[in-house]
C-alpha angles and dihedrals in degrees: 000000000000130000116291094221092183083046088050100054094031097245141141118251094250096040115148128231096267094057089043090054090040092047091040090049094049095054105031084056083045099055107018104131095235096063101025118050091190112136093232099039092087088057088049103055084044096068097023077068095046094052101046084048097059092028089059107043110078094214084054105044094051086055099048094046089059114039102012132226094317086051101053089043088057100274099123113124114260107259102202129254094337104059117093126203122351095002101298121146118246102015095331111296129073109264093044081267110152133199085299090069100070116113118255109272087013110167106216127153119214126183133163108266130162144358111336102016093280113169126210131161125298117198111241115228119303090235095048091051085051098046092055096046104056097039087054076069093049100260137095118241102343107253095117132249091349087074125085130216109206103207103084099252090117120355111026125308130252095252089214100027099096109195120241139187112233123194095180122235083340088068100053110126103242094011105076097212117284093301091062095062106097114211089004127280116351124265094061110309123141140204106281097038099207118206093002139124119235118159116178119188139187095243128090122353090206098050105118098048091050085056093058104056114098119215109243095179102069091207130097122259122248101262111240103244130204147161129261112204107210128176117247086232086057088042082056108053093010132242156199129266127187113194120187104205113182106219127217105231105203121345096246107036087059084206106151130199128195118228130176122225128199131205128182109210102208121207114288105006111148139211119292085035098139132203124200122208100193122222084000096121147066119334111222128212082256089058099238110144111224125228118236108208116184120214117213117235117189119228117255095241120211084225117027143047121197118224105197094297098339113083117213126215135190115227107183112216125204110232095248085049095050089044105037095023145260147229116203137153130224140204112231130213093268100044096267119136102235113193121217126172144154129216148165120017089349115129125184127212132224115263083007116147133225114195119209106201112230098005088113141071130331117249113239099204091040112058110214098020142120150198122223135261111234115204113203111203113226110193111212107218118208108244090222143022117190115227103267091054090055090051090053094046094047080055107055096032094045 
């Protein structure tokens, strides 16, 4: 027995668009591996993704509703002479639409699969689904402020990374989407394509040409470098960040694609830490593809200042504190209440400096250690004294 794509998502049958995208976002936030380690979470999202991919696409949905999963992967009993690709009745879709009846910018997957070449659907993959559908919405990947869009709208923009508006093979120039294709692709292929291979993605429109370009330099191409701006507080316990970079295809043919990059910040990496996305980048009229390689730079912090792994920190003393003694607590780095205190004979100094072993940052290249805070003492000095508290003071420092 086949999926129950409407089970899965936990969704009426008739349920609109708006329930399908509200029900998809809750679970796929719900499941998604980077934020569940449940064993069977990666399965979930799997099929939470499969199932908001065929739910939300109209040519799907109609299939599905009436033959089923089995049906919409290329199951569907053969019909005789009349029946077109995969088994569907009148040139492979209800209605005897072929593959010109597609909807402008319609995503659809097609791949060879059982007796006789016929075709059926086959689910893209679970993080690109994600990743679509939470930049439609302006983000990146749908886990709230950690995550950076690229583009310069919020937190600094990509310099060479020009922003663009996609509509998918729609969108092709001279194409007119897929409903534009009469008959089906060029080179004889008609609409219902029997025992052939068509993928559409959401990805480039200009792909394929790209692909087809040969170097004819033979060197690399200079990386596109640029910087990552990362809080002290993420370079201590590590983070993700999700960056959506808009690419040139050739030079002169000025077609753009969207892509999203993550990168995983690991604990105690510094600033100047670099991380290369090979062949991410521009692609020149040579046909070379560029590098982008991101350059950690660490946060400016109101409180503390990093020293290779130890972090330093300023506590201001009143003069009779620093002279008679103090008890004060401080915040470090990670939220915990550190005490600190003098007492007795114990004098500080002014500009002297504590150490707190392993209060600092982690070190990369040793897991589970740390360096060190370091606390300077600033003794606040009164601006005046009136006579009477000089001669008391002449009296008990003489």
């Amino acid at each position: 027995m086949g999926k129950d794509y409407y089970a899965i998502l936990d969704i009426p049958k008739n349920a609109e668009d708006d329930q399908i995208k509200k029900a998809y976002r809750k679970l796929a936030l719900k499941y998604h591996p980077d934020k569940n380690p449940a064993p069977e979470a990666q399965k979930m999202f799997q099929d939470i993704s499969e199932a908001y991919e065929v739910l939300s696409d109209k040519n799907k949905r109609v299939i599905f509703d009436q033959y089923g999963e089995d049906g919409l992967k290329g199951g569907v009993p053969t019909g005789g002479p009349s029946e077109g690709a995969g088994g569907f009745p009148g040139g492979g879709f209800p209605g005897g639409a072929g593959f010109s009846g597609f909807p402008p910018g319609a995503t659809f997957s097609f791949s060879s699969s059982g007796p006789g070449g016929r075709s059926g659907f086959q689910p893209r993959e679970a993080k690109d689904i994600f990743e679509q559908f939470f930049s439609s919405f302006g983000g990146s990947g749908g886990f709230g402020d950690d995550d950076d869009d690229m583009f310069g709208r919020a937190r600094g923009g990509m310099g060479g990374f020009p922003r663009s508006s996609m509509g998918g093979m729609g969108g092709m120039p001279g194409m007119g989407g897929m409903g534009g294709m009469p008959g089906g692709m060029p080179g004889g292929m008609p609409g219902g394509m029997p025992g052939s291979k068509f993928r559409q993605q959401q990805s480039s429109s200009s792909s394929s040409s790209s692909q087809q370009q040969q170097p004819s330099s033979g060197q690399k191409p200079a990386a596109l470098e640029r910087t990552l701006p990362v809080s002290l507080e993420d370079l201590q316990k590590g983070t993700t960040k999700r960056l959506k970079v808009t690419r040139k295809a050739t030079e002169s043919s000025g077609r753009t694609n969207e892509k999203i990059l993550t990168i995983d910040v690991k604990a105690g990496w510094k600033s100047g830490t670099k991380i290369r996305f090979p062949r991410e980048g521009d692609e020149l009229a040579n046909g070379e593809i560029q590098d982008i390689v991101f350059v950690i730079e660490e946060k400016p912090h109101e409180t503390f200042m990093r020293q290779g792994d130890d972090l330093v920190m300023n506590l201001e003393l009143t003069l009779v504190e620093a002279l008679t003694g103090f008890s004060k607590s401080v915040k470090t780095l990670d939220g915990k209440t550190l005490p600190i205190s003098a007492s007795g004979t114990r004098v500080i100094q002014a500009g002297q400096e504590e150490r707190f072993p392993g209060e600092g940052m982690p070190i990369s290249k040793k897991p589970g250690s740390k360096g060190d805070l370091v606390v300077k003492y600033k003794v606040k000095f009164p601006t005046q004294l009136s006579a009477s508290q000089k001669d008391s003071l002449k009296k008990i420092l003489a």
